[in-house]
C-alpha positions as CSV (number, residue, x, y, z in Angstrom):
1,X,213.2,150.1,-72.5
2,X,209.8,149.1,-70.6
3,X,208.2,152.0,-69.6
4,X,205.3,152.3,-67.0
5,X,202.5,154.3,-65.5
6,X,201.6,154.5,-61.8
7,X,198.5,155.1,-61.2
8,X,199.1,156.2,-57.3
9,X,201.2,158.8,-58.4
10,X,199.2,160.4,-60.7
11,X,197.7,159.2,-63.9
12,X,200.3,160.3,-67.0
13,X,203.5,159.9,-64.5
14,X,206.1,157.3,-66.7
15,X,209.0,156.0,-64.7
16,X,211.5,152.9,-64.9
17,X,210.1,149.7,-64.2
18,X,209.9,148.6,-60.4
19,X,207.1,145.6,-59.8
20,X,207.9,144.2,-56.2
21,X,207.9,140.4,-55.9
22,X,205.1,140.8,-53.6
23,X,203.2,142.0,-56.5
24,X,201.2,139.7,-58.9
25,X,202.2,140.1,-62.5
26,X,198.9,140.1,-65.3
27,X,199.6,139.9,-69.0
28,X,197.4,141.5,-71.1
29,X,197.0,141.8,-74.9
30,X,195.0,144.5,-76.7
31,X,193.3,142.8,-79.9
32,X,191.2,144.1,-82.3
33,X,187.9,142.4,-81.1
34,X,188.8,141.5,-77.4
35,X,191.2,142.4,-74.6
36,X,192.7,139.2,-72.8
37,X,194.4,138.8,-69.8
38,X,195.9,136.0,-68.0
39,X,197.8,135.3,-64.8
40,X,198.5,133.3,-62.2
41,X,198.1,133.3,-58.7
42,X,199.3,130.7,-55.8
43,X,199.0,127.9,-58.6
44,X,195.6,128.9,-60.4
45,X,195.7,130.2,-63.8
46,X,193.4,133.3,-63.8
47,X,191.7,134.4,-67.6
48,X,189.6,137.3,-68.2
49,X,188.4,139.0,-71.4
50,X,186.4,142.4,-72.5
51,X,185.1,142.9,-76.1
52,X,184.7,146.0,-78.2
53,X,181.2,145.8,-78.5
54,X,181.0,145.7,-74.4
55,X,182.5,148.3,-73.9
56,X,180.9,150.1,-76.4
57,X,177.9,149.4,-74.9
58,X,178.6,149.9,-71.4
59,X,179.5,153.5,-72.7
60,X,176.6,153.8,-74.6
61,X,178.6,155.9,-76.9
62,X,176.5,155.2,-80.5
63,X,173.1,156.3,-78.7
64,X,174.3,159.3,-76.9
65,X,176.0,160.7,-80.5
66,X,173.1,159.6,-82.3
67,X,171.1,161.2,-80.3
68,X,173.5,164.8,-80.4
69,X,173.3,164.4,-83.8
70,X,169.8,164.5,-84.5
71,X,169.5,167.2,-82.2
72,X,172.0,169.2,-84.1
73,X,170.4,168.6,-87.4
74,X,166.8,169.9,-85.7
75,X,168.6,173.1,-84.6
76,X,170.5,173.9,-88.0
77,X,166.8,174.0,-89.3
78,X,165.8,176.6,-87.1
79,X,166.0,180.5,-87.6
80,X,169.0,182.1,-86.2
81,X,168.6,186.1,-84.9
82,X,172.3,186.7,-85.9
83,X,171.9,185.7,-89.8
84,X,168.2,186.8,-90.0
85,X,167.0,183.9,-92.0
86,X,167.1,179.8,-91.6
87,X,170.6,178.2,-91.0
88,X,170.2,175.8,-93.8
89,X,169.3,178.3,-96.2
90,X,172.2,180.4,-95.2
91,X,174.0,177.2,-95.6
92,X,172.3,176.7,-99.0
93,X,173.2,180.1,-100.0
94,X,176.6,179.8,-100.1
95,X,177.7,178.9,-103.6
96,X,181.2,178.1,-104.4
97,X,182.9,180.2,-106.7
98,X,183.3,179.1,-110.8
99,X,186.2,181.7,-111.2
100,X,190.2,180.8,-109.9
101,X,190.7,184.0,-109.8
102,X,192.2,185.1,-106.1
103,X,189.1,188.5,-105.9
104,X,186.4,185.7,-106.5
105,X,187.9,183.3,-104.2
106,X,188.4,185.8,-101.2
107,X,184.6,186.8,-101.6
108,X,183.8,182.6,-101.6
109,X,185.7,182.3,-98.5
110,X,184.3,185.4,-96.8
111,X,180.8,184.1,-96.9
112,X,181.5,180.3,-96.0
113,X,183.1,182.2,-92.9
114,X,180.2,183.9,-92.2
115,X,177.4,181.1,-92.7
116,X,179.5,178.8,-90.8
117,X,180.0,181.5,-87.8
118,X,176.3,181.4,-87.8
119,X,175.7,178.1,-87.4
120,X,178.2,176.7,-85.5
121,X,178.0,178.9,-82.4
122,X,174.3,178.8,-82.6
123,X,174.2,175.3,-81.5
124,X,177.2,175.0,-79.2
125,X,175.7,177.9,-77.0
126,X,172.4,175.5,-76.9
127,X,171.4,173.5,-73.2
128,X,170.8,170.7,-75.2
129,X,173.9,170.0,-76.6
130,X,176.1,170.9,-73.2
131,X,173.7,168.0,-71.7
132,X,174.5,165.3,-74.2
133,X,177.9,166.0,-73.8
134,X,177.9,165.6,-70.1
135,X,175.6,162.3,-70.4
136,X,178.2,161.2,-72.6
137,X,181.1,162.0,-70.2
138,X,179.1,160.0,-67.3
139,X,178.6,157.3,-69.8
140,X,182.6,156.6,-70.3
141,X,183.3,157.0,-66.7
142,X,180.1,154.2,-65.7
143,X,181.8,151.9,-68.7
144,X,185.2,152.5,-66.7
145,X,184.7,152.0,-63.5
146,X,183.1,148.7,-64.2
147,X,185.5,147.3,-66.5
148,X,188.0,148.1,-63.4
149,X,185.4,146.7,-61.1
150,X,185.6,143.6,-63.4
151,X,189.0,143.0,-63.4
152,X,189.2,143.3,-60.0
153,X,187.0,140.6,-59.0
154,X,189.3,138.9,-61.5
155,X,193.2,139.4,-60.3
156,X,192.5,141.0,-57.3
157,X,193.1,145.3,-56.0
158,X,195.9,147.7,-57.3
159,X,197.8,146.6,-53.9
160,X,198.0,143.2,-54.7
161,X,198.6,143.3,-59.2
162,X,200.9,145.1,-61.8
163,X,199.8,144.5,-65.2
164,X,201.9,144.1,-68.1
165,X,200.2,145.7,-71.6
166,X,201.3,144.8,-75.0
167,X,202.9,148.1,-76.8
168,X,202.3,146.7,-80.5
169,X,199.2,149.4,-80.6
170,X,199.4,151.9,-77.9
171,X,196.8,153.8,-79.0
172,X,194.0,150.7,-79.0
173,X,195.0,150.6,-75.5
174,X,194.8,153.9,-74.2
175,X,191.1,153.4,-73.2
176,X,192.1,150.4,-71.0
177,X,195.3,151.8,-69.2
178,X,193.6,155.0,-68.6
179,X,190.8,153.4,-66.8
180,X,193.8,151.2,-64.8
181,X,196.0,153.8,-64.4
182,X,193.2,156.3,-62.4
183,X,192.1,153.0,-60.9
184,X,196.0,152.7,-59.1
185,X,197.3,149.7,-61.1
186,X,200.6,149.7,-61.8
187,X,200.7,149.5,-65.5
188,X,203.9,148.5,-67.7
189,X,204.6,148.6,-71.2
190,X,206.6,145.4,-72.8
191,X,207.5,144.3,-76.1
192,X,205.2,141.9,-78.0
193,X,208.1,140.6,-80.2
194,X,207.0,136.7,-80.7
195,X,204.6,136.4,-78.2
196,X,202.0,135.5,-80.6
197,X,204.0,133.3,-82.6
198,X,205.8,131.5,-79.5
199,X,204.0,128.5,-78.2
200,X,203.1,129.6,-74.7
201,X,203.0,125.7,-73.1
202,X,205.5,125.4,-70.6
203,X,208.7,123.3,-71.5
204,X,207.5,124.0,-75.8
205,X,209.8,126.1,-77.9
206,X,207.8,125.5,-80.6
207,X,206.1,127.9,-83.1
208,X,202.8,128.7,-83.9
209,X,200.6,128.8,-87.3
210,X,197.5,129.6,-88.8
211,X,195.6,126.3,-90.1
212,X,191.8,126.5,-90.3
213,X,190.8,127.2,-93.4
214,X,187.5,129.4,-93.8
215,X,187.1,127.2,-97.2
216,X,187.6,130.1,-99.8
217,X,191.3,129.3,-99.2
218,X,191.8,132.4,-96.5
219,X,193.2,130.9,-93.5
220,X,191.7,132.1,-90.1
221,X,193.3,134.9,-88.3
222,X,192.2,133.8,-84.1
223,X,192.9,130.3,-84.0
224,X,196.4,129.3,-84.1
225,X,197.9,126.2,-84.1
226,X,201.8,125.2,-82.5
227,X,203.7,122.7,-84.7
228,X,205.6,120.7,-82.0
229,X,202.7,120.5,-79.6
230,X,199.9,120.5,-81.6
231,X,197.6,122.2,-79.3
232,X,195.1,125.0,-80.6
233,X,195.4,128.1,-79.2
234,X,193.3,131.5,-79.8
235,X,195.7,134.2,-80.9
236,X,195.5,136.3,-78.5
237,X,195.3,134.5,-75.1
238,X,198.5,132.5,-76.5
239,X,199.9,136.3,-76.3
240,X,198.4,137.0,-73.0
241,X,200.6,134.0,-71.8
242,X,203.3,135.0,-73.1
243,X,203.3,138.5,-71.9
244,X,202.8,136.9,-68.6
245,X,205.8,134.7,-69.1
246,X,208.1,137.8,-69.8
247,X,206.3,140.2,-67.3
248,X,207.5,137.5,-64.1
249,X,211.3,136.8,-65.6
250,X,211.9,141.2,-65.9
251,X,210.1,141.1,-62.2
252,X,212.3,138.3,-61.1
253,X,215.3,140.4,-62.9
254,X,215.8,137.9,-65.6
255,X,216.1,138.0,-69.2
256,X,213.2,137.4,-71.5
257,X,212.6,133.9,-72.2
258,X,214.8,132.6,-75.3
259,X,211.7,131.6,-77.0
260,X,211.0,135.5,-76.7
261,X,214.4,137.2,-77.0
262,X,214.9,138.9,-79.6
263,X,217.9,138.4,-82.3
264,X,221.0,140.7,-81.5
265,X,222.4,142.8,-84.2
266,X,225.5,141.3,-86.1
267,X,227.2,144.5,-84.7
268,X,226.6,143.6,-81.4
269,X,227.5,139.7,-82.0
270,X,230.6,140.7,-82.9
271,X,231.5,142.9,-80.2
272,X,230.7,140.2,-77.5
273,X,232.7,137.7,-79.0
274,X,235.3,140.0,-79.2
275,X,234.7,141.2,-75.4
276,X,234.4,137.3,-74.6
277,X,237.9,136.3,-76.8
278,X,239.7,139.5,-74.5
279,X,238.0,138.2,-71.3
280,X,239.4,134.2,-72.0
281,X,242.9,135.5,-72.5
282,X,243.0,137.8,-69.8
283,X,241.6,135.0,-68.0
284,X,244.6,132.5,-69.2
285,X,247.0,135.0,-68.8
286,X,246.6,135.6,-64.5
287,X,246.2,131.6,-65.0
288,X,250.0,131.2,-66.5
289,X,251.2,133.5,-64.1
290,X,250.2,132.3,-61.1
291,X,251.9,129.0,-62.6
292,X,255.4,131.1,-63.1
293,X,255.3,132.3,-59.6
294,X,254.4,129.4,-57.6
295,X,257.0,127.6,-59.8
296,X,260.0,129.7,-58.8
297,X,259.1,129.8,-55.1
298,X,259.5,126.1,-54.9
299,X,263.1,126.6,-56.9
300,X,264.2,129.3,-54.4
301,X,263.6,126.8,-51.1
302,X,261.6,129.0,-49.8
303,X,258.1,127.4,-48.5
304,X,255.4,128.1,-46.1
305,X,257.8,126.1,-43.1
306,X,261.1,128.5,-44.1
307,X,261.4,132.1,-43.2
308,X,264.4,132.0,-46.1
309,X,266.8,132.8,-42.9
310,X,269.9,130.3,-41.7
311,X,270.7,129.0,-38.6
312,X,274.2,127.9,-38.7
């Protein structure tokens, strides 16, 4: 079942999928090195694309922990009033135990408790650190809002697109549909099943294969290749496509593409052919017997010109 988060509603809120036609569908793929999305609008085919390391630097993420980090590490060397003596040699002092036996162990325990109480709060309570974690909450929501901004230029306002996300890795994706989904978009969950491996041309149901070889005999994971077409495709903008292709045919309230449906159990084959044998009989049957009956009316004399009364 495709699932789907409205934004205007409330970010979180998952309900059946409803994309008006008015709407302009956008497939997107989460990879592992880039997020691509495609679409098209009024006849113009519409890419866009954000890496990992983008974002990662638009959140500035690395420096800000770095940073926190280092900052930690200065404190921990400082004295702390509640133990009485320097944090890391409080840390220092704390010597597992060499005996199993449960006395020794519960003494062992006891002062890791301690030292750890000791330096753990010490910092937390610290401006310093409630600063870096604020700088790193404005960070993420800076990185956010223009990644939306971004895609907006692209497709166009929350108004005007639904977007349909890949569900192979949900959480790789949860950055990106939480920044869409307190953006407004309407955002929808659909099943990935062949969209990589389906050529995405239009009018091709052909399949699609790895060929470059890196020359250590590994063949290369982003460039893909269909073997009835021949054209070159990078992995995951053929699955954008596709996911762009199966987004419009649910909207339209059509099946999946065949090139995209998946296999039905032998369970269920069998129960439709059955359901489809029952159906031609039926069918055959109210065919024979409106044969019988119009047969024996014309027997009886009795026609659409005869009331079946006599005059004489």
């Amino acid at each position: 079942m495709v699932m789907i988060k409205r934004g205007r509603e409330g970010p979180g809120r998952m309900e059946a999928l409803v994309a008006p036609l008015l709407f302009w569908m956008v497939g997107v793929d989460p990879g592992k090195a880039y997020d691509f999305a495609f679409s098209e609008q009024g006849g113009e085919k519409i890419t866009w694309k954000l890496s990992r390391e983008d974002r990662a630097r638009l959140e500035r993420r690395d420096i800000a922990q770095a940073a926190r980090l280092a900052r930690k590490r200065a404190e921990r060397a400082t004295y702390s009033p509640r133990a009485g003596k320097n944090i890391d040699e409080l840390l220092r002092a704390v010597k597992p135990s060499e005996s199993c036996a449960l006395p020794a162990y519960c003494a062992y325990a006891k002062r890791q408790l301690e030292a750890d109480a000791c330096a753990d709060g010490y910092f937390h309570r610290r401006k310093v650190y409630r600063k870096d974690k604020m700088n790193e909450a404005n960070a993420r929501r800076r990185a956010k809002a223009l990644v939306v901004q971004s895609f907006r230029d692209a497709f166009g306002g929350p108004d005007e697109v639904a977007i349909a996300m890949g569900d192979w890795n949900r959480a790789r994706t949860s950055w990106l549909v939480s920044a869409l989904v307190e953006a407004g978009y309407l955002v929808a969950y659909l099943d990935e099943y062949r969209t990589t491996k389906a050529c995405s041309r239009p009018g091709c149901c052909g399949e699609c294969h790895r060929f470059m070889d890196h020359g250590n005999g590994d063949l290369a994971w982003k460039i893909i290749k269909c073997d009835r077409c021949g054209v070159v495709y990078m992995r995951d903008w053929n699955e954008a496509r596709n996911l762009f292709k199966a987004a419009v045919a649910l909207q339209r309230g059509a099946a999946r593409p065949p090139t995209l449906a998946r296999p039905m159990p032998a369970g269920q084959v069998r129960l439709a052919a059955a359901a489809a044998a029952d159906t031609a009989g039926a069918a055959a049957d109210a065919s024979d017997t409106a044969n019988s009956d119009s047969g024996s009316d014309s027997d009886s004399g009795t026609g659409p010109e005869s009331d079946g009364s006599d005059d004489c």
